[in-house]
SEMI-158268 format. One record per residue (C-alpha): residue in three letters; x, y, z. Coordinates in steps of 0.2 Angstrom, whole numbers, plus 5000, padded with zeros to 4 digits. Last residue first. Layout:
<rs>
alaXYZ...
</rs>
This chain:
<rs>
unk520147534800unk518347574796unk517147584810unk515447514800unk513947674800unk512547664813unk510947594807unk509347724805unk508347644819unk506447604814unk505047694813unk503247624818unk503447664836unk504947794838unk506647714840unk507347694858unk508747814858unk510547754863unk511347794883unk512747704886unk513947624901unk515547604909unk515847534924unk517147554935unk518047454950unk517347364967unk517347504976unk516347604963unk516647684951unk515447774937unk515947804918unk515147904903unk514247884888unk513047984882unk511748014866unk512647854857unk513447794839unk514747964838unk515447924857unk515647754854unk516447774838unk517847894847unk517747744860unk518547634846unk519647764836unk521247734849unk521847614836unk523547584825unk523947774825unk524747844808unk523247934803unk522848004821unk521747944831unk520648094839unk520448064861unk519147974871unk519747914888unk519547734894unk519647724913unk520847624922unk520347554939unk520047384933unk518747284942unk517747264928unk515947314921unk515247354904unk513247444904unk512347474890unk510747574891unk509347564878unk508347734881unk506547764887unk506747594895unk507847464891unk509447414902unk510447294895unk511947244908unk513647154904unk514947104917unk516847074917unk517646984930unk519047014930unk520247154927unk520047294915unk521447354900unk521247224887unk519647134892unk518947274897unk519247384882unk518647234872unk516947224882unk516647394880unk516847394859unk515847244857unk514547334867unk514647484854unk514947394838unk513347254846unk512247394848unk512547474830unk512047324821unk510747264832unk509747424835unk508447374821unk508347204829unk507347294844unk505847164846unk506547154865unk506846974861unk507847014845unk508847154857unk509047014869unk509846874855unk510847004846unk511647084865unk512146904869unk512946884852unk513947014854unk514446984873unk514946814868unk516046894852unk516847024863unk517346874875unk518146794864unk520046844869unk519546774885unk519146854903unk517546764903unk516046874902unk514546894917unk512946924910unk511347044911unk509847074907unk508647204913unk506847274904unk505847084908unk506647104928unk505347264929unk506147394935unk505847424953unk504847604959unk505147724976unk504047854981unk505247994982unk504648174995unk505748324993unk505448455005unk506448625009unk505848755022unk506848925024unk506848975044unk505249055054unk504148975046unk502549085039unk501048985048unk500248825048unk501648735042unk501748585051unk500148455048unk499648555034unk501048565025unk501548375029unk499648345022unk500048425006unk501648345005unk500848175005unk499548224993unk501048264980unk501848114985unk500348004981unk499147924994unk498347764987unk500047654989unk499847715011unk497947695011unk498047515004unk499547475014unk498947515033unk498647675044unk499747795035unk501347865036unk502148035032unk501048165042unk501448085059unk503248045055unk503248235053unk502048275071unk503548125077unk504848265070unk503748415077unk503648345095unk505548315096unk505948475089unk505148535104unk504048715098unk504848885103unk504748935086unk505148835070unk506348685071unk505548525063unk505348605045unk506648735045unk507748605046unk507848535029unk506948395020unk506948215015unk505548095012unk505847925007unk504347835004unk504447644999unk503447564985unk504747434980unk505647384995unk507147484997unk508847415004unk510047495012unk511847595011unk512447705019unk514047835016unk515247905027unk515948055029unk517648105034unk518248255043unk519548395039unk518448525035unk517048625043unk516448715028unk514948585025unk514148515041unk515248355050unk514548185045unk513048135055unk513147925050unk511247885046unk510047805059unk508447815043unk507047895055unk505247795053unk503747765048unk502447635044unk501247645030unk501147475023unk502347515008unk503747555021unk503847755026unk505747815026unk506147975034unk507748075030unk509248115043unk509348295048unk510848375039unk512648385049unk513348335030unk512348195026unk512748015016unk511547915008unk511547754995unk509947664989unk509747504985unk508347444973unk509447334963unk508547374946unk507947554953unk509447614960unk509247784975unk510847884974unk510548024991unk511348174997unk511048255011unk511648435014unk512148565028unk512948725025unk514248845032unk515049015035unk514049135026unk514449315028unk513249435029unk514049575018unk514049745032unk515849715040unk516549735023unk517049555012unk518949515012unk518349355023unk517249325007unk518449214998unk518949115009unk517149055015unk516849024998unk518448904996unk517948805011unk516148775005unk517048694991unk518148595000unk516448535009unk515648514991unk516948364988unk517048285001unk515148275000unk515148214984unk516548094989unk515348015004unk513848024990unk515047884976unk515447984962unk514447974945unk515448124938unk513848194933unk513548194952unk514948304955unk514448434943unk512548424948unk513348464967unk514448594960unk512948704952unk511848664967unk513248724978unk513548894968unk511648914969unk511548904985unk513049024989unk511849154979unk510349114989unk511249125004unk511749305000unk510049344997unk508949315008unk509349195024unk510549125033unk511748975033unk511448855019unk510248725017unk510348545005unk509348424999unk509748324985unk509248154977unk510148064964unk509247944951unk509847774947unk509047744927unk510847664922unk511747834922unk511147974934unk509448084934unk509748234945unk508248284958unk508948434966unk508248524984unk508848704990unk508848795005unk509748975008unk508249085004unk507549184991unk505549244991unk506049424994unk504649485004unk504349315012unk505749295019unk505749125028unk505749025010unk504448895008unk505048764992unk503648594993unk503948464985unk503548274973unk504248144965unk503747964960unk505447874958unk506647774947unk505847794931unk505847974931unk504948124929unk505748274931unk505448384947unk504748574944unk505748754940unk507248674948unk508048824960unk509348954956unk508549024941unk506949044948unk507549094966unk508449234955unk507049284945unk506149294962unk507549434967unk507449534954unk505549534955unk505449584972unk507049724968unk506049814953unk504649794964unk505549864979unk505949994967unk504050024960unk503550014978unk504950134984unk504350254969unk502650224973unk502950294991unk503850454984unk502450514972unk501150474988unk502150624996unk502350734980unk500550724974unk499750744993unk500850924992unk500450944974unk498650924980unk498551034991unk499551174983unk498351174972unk496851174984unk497551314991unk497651404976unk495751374971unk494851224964unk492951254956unk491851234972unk490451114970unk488951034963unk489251084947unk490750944945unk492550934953unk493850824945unk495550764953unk496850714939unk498550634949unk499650564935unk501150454931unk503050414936unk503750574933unk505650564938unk506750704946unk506850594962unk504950584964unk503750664951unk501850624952unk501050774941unk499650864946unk498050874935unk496650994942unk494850994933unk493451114938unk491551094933unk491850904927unk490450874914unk488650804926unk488350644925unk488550484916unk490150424907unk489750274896unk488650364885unk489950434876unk490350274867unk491950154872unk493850144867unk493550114850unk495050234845unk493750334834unk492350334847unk493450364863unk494450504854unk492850584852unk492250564872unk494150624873unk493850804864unk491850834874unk492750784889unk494050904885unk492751044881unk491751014899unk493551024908unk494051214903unk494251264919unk495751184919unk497151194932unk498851114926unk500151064940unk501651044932unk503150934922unk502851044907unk502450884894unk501750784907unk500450894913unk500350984896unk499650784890unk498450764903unk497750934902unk497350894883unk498250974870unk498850794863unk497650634870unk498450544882unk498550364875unk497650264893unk497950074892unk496949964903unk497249904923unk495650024929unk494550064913unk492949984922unk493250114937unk492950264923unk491250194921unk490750164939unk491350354944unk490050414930unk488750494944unk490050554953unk490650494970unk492350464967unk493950334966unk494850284950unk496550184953unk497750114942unk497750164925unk498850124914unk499950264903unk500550274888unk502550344884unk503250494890unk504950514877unk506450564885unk505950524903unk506250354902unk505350254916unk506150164928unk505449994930unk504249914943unk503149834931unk501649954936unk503050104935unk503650044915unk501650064912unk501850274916unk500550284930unk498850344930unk497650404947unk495950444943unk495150544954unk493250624957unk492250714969unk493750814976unk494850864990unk493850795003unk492950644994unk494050594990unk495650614991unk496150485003unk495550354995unk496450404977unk498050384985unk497850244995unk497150164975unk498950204969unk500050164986unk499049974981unk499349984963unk501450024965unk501149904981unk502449914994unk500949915007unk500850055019unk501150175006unk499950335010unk498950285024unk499650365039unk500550525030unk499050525020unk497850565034unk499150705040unk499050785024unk497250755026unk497050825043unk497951005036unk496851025023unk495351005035unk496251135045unk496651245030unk494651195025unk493951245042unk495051415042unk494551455025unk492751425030unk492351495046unk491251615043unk490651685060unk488651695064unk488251765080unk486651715089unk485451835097unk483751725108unk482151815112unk481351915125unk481251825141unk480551905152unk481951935168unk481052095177unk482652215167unk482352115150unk482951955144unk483851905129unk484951725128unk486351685120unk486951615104unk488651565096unk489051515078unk490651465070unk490151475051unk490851325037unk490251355018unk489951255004unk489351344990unk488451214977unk486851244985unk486951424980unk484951494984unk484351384997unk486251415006unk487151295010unk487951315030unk488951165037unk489151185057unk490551235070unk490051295086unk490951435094unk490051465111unk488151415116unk487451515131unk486551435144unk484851515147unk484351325147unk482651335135unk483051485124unk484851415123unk484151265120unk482951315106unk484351395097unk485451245096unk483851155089unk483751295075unk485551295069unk485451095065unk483751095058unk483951235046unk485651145041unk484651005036unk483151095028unk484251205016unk484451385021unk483851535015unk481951535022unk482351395033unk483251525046unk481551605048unk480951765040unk479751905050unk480952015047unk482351975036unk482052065020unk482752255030unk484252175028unk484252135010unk484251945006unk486151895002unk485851765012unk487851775018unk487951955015unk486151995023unk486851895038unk488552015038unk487452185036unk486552135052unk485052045058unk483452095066unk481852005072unk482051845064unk480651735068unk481251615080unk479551575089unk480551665107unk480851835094unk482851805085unk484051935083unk485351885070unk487151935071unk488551915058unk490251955060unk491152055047unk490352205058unk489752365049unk488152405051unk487252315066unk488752255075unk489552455073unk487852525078unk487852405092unk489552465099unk489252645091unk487652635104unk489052565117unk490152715115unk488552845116unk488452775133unk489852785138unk489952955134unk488352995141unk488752915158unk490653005158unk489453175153unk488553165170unk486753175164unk485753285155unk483953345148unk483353505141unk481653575135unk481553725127unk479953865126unk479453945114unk477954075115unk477554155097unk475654105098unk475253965109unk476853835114unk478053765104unk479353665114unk481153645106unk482253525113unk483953485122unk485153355123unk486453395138unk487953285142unk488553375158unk490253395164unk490053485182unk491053635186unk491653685206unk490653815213unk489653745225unk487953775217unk488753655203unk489353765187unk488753685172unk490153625158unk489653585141unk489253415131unk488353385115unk486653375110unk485553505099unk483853565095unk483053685084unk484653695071unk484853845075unk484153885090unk485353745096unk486853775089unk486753985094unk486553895112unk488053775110unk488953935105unk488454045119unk488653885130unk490553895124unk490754075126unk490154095143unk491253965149unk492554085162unk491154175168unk490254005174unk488653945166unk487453885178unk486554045189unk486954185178unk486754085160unk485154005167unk484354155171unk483454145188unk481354115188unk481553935196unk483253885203unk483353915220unk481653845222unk481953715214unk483453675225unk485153695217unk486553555217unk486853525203unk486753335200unk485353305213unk484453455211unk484353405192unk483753255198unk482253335207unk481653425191unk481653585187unk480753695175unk480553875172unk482253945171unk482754065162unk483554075146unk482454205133unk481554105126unk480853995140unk481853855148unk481453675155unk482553565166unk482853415166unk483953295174unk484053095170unk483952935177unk481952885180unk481552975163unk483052875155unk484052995146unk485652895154unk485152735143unk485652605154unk483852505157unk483552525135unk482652675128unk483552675113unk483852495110unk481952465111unk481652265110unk480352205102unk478752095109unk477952015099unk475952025101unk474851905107
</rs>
């Protein structure tokens, strides 16, 4: 069956129509000798009226004579003509006609000429719509393809032949698969079948366009289609118009990734985080491939110098080029920018750099690569980059690294709008990695300041098996107000501290650290815990006074709460006093636990009040666990429920599994058992299990008050240090202990004690009830004594002195000697 094609000239509104217009024939010389019933119709005149008459009498009015006279010198000219002249009507009045007429030949030298019109508004119109179509045809930026029912192209404009760039008259007979790739193809020609099938036109549908001939042109056409039928409703085809869209589609496209990186730009303050966000968000839109480089100051959360642009690291690389994988093994290494490179103008001129030169600085850096033995060419796959933009990242005045975005063959090299592009997406992810790299700088200021404030990890000690856990609230800063101490104190007694301030951040960690400064002060003083309190409470006084001056903005902090424990390994008592902190728990070697009923004490900064110390006794073994408040009050849950969950954690269900589990365990299963999630207040744990000294490391004696005293105590010391196999110590042991014991005798009151302590150290220990304390000071050459404690000093590590209610002791610290080495002796006093 043949394809039917559509006649423009001839269509239903084509006033020439047979069925529309009027004719009339004339011989040579002007007279009528043809009418039709439509002429009769327009003009008025009956056939009969009209046939044999001059035309010029009986349709041209006086007054027109001259203009059919020239229409009719056009005509027999030029053997035809069309225009538009007036006809008189058989009434009088003049009718507008569009008239085109023709020259018959007939036998011989007989002419005839055959004319045909319509009302001149019909032919205008008319002629306007043909200019229409010409215009759509010829000249339109619009394109418009006319498709037969099978979708063979039966016409197409100018605009189609620019897009295909096929010639138009190429077209016929084509199909949309003849110039575009099968996917596109696809899409276009299923729309098209619908409209054939519905009748229901398709308006403004956006769609990718590659051509056969350019796959690496991208191009966006809006495309509607509608259906053709004739006058009797057969379908004739299907005409679809073809928009290119593209610049609009990629502003707009532009336009959702500006706003794509306002949402996903910086949502972590991460300098390598905002870097990979950055790189995520412009491919593959704006490019196949990115790299994102940062001056290595940025990555440490400095400020880089801008004097001199030092190395860069990379930090993200992000794409869907062949090499992509390559580059991405460079992430977290050092990149030298090479000099002359894009790179290195980028930074040098503080600018976007466009360069279409890409394949040339590959070949230069592939170079560079081999000599610096950074890798081999054969590392980077794929096509050379066809286009290459590198945009600076500057915030504040400061370039803190490098956007490069790299486009291969297989696309569009960048363009103007794709600059300002990406210095738009450079400047906003330029300002989120400067407030990473700050809050970086300020992160890692402030964990250098929890790591000064707080112990960097528990000592070992004699006394106690240690262990804890340190959670602050704010997690971003990693500071808080809570605090714990382990301080070793003289005769192997060792101090344990937890304390909490008011607040949070970092005003209480600074007033944290004050306290924790006092509080090993005060325990180097060997005071009693009620006094340390005491002590610590003035303290927290003075603080407060000092920041009333402070602007409404400086949190203020107005108080604290500590505990503060002296646990005794020969006696195995331990002494505790709290200021308004929660009272510890104490675990018995077979597992069971329970709350310590301390005295409260007022919290610290209150003033005014006493505190008072406890005292009891610790079986060896025993757990004594003390923490801050953060760890039973968190959330809406009871305090109640979370101190028995604490209990809970702390025991065990008989002696064997309480001595197997050691603290570290037993702060793993507190954790557990209570800190499932970020607390809402600063946790502080310290968990002690207990030890004795074993009764073969202790001696001690109680000294007459008698001149001779000194020489019992000597001899005493000889016969133990013999017995301990630490003769070498002898000599200067006995100076030192015969120094003690006469400085009691002549200044203390009775009675007098001795205690050896060995351990890591020998400790000598000299009690009385006097209240007087021996203070070291220079002899001078005239004086008689006062060089005994001066010796004392010189012969030991430490010495100090620690009261109590029943009066003072003073006490030593010498080295043990290596094994195998024995003690250098001490040199004689003299005088």
């Amino acid at each position: 069956m043949d394809t039917p094609v559509t006649t423009f000239s001839e269509g239903p509104e084509d006033p020439f129509a047979v069925r529309r217009a009027a004719s009339v024939v004339l011989d040579d010389g002007g007279r009528v000798v043809g009418w039709s019933s439509r002429a009769e119709e327009l003009l008025g005149y009956a056939a009969r009226e009209a046939l044999g008459r001059p035309s010029a009498g009986l349709l041209v009015h006086p007054g027109d004579h001259r203009v059919v006279l020239d229409a009719a010198a056009a005509c027999v000219r030029d053997r035809g003509w069309f225009g538009v002249v007036p006809v008189r009507h058989r009434d009088g009045h003049c009718v507008e006609v569009g008239c085109r007429a023709r020259v018959i030949e007939r036998g011989g030298s007989h002419r005839e000429w055959f004319v045909v019109g319509a009302p001149a508004d019909e032919v205008v119109q008319w002629e306007t719509d043909r200019s229409v179509l010409d215009g759509l045809f010829r000249r339109s930026p619009i394109g418009l393809s006319v498709h037969a029912p099978d979708l063979t192209i039966l016409r197409v404009n100018r605009a189609i032949a620019g897009f295909s760039r096929i010639p138009v008259e190429g077209h016929r007979g084509l199909r949309t698969s003849d110039f575009l790739i099968q996917r596109d193809t696809d899409t276009v020609e299923d729309q098209l079948r619908e409209v054939l099938r519905t009748g229901q036109s398709s308006v403004f549908t956006e769609q990718p366009c590659t051509l056969r001939l350019d796959p690496g042109r991208e191009l966006v056409v809006s495309v509607s289609a509608f259906r053709m039928e004739d006058p009797a409703g057969r379908v004739l085809g299907v005409t679809q118009t073809v928009e290119d869209v593209t610049d609009r589609y990629r502003a707009r496209r532009r336009l959702a990734l500006l706003n794509e990186a306002s949402a996903r730009i910086g949502s972590a303050l991460d300098v390598t985080e905002t870097a990979r966000e950055l790189a995520g968000v412009a491919v593959p839109v704006l490019a196949e491939g990115v790299c994102v480089d940062l001056l290595e100051p940025v990555t440490r959360g400095e400020e880089p110098a801008q004097e001199v642009l030092g190395p860069l690291r990379r930090a993200a690389v992000r794409g869907t080029l062949p090499d992509t994988g390559a580059e991405a093994r460079q992430v977290g290494r050092t990149i030298h920018v090479v000099p002359g490179t894009a790179q290195a103008r980028c930074l040098t001129e503080r600018r976007p750099v466009l360069d279409e030169r890409a394949r040339d600085e590959r070949a230069r850096d592939e170079r560079d690569e081999r000599d610096e033995g950074g890798g081999q060419p054969g590392d980077r796959a794929g096509p050379a980059p066809r286009s290459l933009l590198v945009v600076p990242l500057v915030a504040r005045g400061l370039v803190l690294g490098l956007l490069s975005l790299r486009r291969s063959g297989r696309a569009e090299p960048f363009e103007a709008d794709d600059l300002t592009l990406a210095e738009e997406l450079a400047a906003r992810a330029a300002v989120c990695v400067d407030n990473a790299r700050r809050y970086t700088q300020q992160h890692q200021a402030a964990l250098t300041l929890q790591h000064s404030l707080l112990p960097h990890g528990v000592p070992e000690h004699p006394a106690a098996e240690l262990a804890h856990r340190y959670l602050p609230a704010d997690a971003t800063t990693g500071v808080g107000g809570d605090w714990f101490d382990v301080i070793p104190l003289s005769g192997l007694r060792v101090a344990l501290v937890v304390g909490d301030v008011v607040g949070h951040g970092m005003h209480a960690a600074a007033t944290m650290g004050r306290l924790r400064a006092a509080v090993h002060t005060l325990a180097n003083l060997d005071l009693t815990p009620d006094e340390v309190l005491a002590r610590l409470d003035d303290l927290v006084d003075r603080l407060a006074a000092e920041q009333e001056p402070a602007g409404e903005d400086t949190p203020q902090v107005v108080g604290a709460t500590c505990l503060y424990a002296v646990y005794d390994p020969v006696s195995r008592y331990c002494s505790l006093a709290r200021a308004g902190h929660p009272s510890p728990v104490v675990v018995t070697p077979g597992g069971r636990a329970g709350l310590l009923d301390l005295p409260a004490g007022p919290p610290l900064g209150l003033g005014g009040l006493p505190f008072e110390s406890a005292d009891l006794e610790l079986a060896e073994g025993s757990l004594l666990a003390l923490y801050t408040d953060g760890l039973i009050r968190s959330g809406d849950q009871d305090p109640d429920e979370r101190l028995a969950a604490l209990r809970g954690a702390l025991g065990a269900s008989d002696e064997h599994t309480a001595r197997a589990r050691s603290p570290e365990e037993t702060c793993a299963a507190v954790e557990d058992a209570l800190l499932h999630d970020r607390p809402t207040d600063d946790v502080a744990l310290l968990v002690a299990r207990t030890r004795v000294l074993a009764d073969g490391k202790v001696a001690t004696w109680q000294l007459p008050m008698e001149a001779t005293a000194a020489a019992r105590a000597r001899a005493l010391t000889a016969s133990q240090l013999a017995e301990w196999g630490l003769e070498d110590m002898a000599f200067t042991t006995e100076l030192i202990v015969s120094e003690l014991v006469t400085n009691a005798y002549r200044y203390g009151g009775e009675p007098i004690a001795l205690r050896l302590i060995r351990d890591r150290h020998l400790i000598c220990e000299v009690c009385d009830t006097g209240g007087t304390a021996p203070h070291l000071r220079r002899a001078r050459s005239t004086d008689e004594g006062g060089r005994g404690l001066f010796l004392v000093a010189q012969l030991t590590d430490r010495w100090g002195t620690r009261y109590s209610r029943d009066g003072k002791t003073i006490w030593t610290e010498q080295p043990l000697p290596p094994a195998g080495r024995p003690e250098r002796p001490g040199r004689r006093p003299t005088g």
